[in-house]
N, C-alpha and C positions, 0 to 999 in steps of 0.2 A: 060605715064608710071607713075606707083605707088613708090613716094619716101621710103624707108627705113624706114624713121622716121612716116611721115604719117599710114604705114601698123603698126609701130609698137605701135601708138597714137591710131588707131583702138582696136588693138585687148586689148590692158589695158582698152582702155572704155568697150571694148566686156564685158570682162570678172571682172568688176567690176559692171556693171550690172548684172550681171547674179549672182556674190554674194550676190547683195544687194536684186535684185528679191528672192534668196533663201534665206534669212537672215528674210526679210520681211511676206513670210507666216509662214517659221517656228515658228517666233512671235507671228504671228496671230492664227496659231494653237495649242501653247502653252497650252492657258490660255483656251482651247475648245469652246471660244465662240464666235465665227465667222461667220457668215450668209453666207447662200451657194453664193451670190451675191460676195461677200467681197473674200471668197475662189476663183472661176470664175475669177475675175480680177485680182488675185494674180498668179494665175496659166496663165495667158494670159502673163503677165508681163513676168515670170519666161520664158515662151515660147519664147517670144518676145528676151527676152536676148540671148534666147541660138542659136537665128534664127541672133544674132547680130555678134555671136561669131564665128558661120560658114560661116557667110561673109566674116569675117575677115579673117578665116582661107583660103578663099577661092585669098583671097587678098596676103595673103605669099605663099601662090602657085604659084602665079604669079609672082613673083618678080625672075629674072634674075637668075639665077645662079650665085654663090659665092655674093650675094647680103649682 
């Protein structure tokens, strides 16, 4: 069984990644001068968080009733 704190230690890293993955290309696409290579791995990342976030989410789902 998944503790309270644990799901809820998830879903902050979730979604602190997935800002910082957003925060990260907006940067990069700022200033327009980002290699498609550099865009690609930003956009992986950005993926990557949001694939972290519906774990997480998928983790408060699971947690008990009145939890």
């Amino acid at each position: 069984m998944t503790s309270l704190d644990s799901v809820e230690d998830l879903v902050a890293a979730a979604e602190q990644a997935y800002d910082d993955a957003a925060a990260a290309l907006a940067a990069a696409e700022a200033d327009g001068l980002i290699s498609q290579i550099e865009h690609d791995d930003l956009l992986q990342g950005r993926a990557d968080a949001q694939q972290a976030k519906a774990d997480a989410q998928s983790e408060v789902t699971a947690l008990p009733a009145g939890t």
